[in-house]
N, C-alpha and C positions, 0 to 999 in steps of 0.2 A: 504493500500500500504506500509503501514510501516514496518508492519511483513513481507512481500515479500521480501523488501530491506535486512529487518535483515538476510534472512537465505540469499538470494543472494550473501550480503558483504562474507561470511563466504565461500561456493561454488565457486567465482569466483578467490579466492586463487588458486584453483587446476588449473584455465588455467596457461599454459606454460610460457608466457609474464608477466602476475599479479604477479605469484610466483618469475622469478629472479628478476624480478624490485622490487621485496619487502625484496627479501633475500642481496640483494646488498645495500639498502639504510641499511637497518639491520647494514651487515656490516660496511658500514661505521661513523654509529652512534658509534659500538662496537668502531672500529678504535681511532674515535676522543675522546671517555670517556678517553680511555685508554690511549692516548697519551699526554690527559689536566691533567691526576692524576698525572703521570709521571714526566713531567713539572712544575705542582705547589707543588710536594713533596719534592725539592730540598730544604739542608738548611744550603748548604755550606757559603751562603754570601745574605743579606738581599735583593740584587739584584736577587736571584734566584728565583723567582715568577715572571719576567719581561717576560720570554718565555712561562709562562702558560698564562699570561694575553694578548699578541701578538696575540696567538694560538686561544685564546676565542674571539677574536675580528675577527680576518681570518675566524674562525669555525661559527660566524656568518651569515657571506658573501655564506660562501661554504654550509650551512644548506637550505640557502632560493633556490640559487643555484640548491641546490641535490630537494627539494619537489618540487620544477617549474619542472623540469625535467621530477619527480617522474610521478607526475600527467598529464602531458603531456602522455609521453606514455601510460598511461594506459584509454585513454581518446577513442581510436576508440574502445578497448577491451568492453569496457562499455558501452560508450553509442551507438556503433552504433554494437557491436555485430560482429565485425571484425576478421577473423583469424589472424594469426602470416606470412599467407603467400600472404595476401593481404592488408597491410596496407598501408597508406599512406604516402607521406612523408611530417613530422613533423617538415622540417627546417624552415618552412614561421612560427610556431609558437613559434618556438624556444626563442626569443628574450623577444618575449608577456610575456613566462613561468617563464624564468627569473625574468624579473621585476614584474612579480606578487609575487615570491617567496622573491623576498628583500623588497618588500611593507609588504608582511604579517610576516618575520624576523623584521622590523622596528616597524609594531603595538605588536608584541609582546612584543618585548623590553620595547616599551612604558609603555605595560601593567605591566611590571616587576618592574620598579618604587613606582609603589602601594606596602608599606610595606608588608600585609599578603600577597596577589599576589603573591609576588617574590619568598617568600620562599614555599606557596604549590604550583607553577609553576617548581620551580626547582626538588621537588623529584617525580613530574609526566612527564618523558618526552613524553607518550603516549599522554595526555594531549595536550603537544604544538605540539606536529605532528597534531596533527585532528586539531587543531583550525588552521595550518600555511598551510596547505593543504586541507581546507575546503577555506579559504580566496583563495586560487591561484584558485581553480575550479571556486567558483563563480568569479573571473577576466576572466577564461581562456574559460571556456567552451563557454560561448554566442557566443563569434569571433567566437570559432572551430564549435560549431552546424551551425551556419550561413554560412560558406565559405564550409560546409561539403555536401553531398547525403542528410542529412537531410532538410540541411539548402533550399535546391532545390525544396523539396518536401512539403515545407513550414511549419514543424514540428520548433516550437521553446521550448528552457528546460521550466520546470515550477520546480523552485524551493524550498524546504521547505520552509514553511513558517518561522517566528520567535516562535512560541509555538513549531514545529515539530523540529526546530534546535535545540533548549532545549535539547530536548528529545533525539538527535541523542549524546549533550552535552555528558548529563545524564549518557547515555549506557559508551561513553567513560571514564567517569570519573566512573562508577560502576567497572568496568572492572581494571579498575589502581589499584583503592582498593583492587581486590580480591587478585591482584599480591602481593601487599604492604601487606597484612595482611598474604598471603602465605611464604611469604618470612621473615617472623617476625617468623612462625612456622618450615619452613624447613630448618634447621641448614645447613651450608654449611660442605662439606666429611672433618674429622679431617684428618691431617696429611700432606700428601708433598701438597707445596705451588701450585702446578699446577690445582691439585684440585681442592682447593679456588678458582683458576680464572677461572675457566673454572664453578663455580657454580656461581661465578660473570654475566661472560659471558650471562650464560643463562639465570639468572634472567633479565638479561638490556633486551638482546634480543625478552625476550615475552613480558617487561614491554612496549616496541617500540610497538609490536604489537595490546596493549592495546588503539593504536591510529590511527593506519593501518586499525584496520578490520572497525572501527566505521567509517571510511572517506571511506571506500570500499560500506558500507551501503549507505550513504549519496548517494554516487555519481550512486549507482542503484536506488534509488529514481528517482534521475531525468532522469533516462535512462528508467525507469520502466514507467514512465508520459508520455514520447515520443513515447509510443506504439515500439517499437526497438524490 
């Protein structure tokens, strides 16, 4: 079932829903890099690092925010195999998504205190997508399968086990490196500055995805369990 999931994560990109929900959180990740470098590159006055550090603290709140969301919507796409013109409405879990997304923003952080931790957490943020959005599914989905069609028909998720999460880990974190080792070999374009960022741009952009598609697996796992 695991290789199902793998090519599924990868397939369910093309429905309509999966794609902008994934191309919007994209951007907003882009957003916030861009607006935290901005911020803490100021060096007028030793006070100028007080609005990147504000920002990282806000950016916090608004990350766990944005993947509660994230995974919310994409939760009837998946597991119960919903169109775009029949879904439900998602505001009874709205709240749940939330607080699962600043619960799994908080163990992260936690996790970031650990010396080595902190620093290869920060140049993967594919990495803490799947791990902050793997935490909100396991919080979120049991409620939604339960109060769902599913949940009626007496279907409940069966979720990876801890050997198989490893492994969904594993995929994530291979995938970061291919980015990391690609982008050590593909020079960004010499010359006007727009360039540059717009080779920045893209590197962040698929590095994000390096933690998209692997939580896209995951979450067809437990869809693929439920007969759906």
């Amino acid at each position: 079932m695991f290789w199902q999931s793998f090519i599924d994560g990868w397939t369910s990109l093309a429905q309509p829903r999966v794609f902008i929900a994934t191309l919007v959180l994209i951007v907003l990740y882009l957003g916030y890099s861009h607006t935290l470098r901005k911020t803490t590159s100021l060096k007028e006055s030793e006070g100028a690092a007080a609005p990147g550090c504000l920002l990282q603290v806000l950016a916090t709140l608004i990350e766990g925010f944005a993947i509660g969301i994230y995974v919310l919507i994409l939760l009837p796409v998946l597991l119960e195999k919903m169109s775009s013109s029949n879904l439900p409405d998602l505001q009874s879990f709205a709240l749940l998504a939330i607080r699962a997304g600043i619960i799994a923003t908080l163990v992260l952080t936690l996790l970031s205190f650990l010396p080595y931790l902190r620093s290869f957490m920060a140049r993967r943020p594919g990495l803490q997508i799947f791990l902050m959005g793997m935490t909100v599914f396991r919080l979120v989905a049991p409620l939604y399968v339960e109060r769902s069609a599913l949940g009626a028909l007496g279907v409940r998720p069966e979720f990876p086990g801890f050997g198989l999460s490893l492994l969904y880990l594993a995929v994530a974190l291979l995938f970061s490196e291919i980015v990391f080792w690609l982008s050590q070999w593909v020079p960004p374009k010499l010359g006007a500055a727009p360039a540059s960022i717009s080779h920045q741009a893209t590197l962040s952009g698929i590095d994000i995805l390096t933690g998209i598609i692997p939580l896209l697996m995951y979450i067809q796992y437990v869809g693929n369990s439920m007969g759906r």
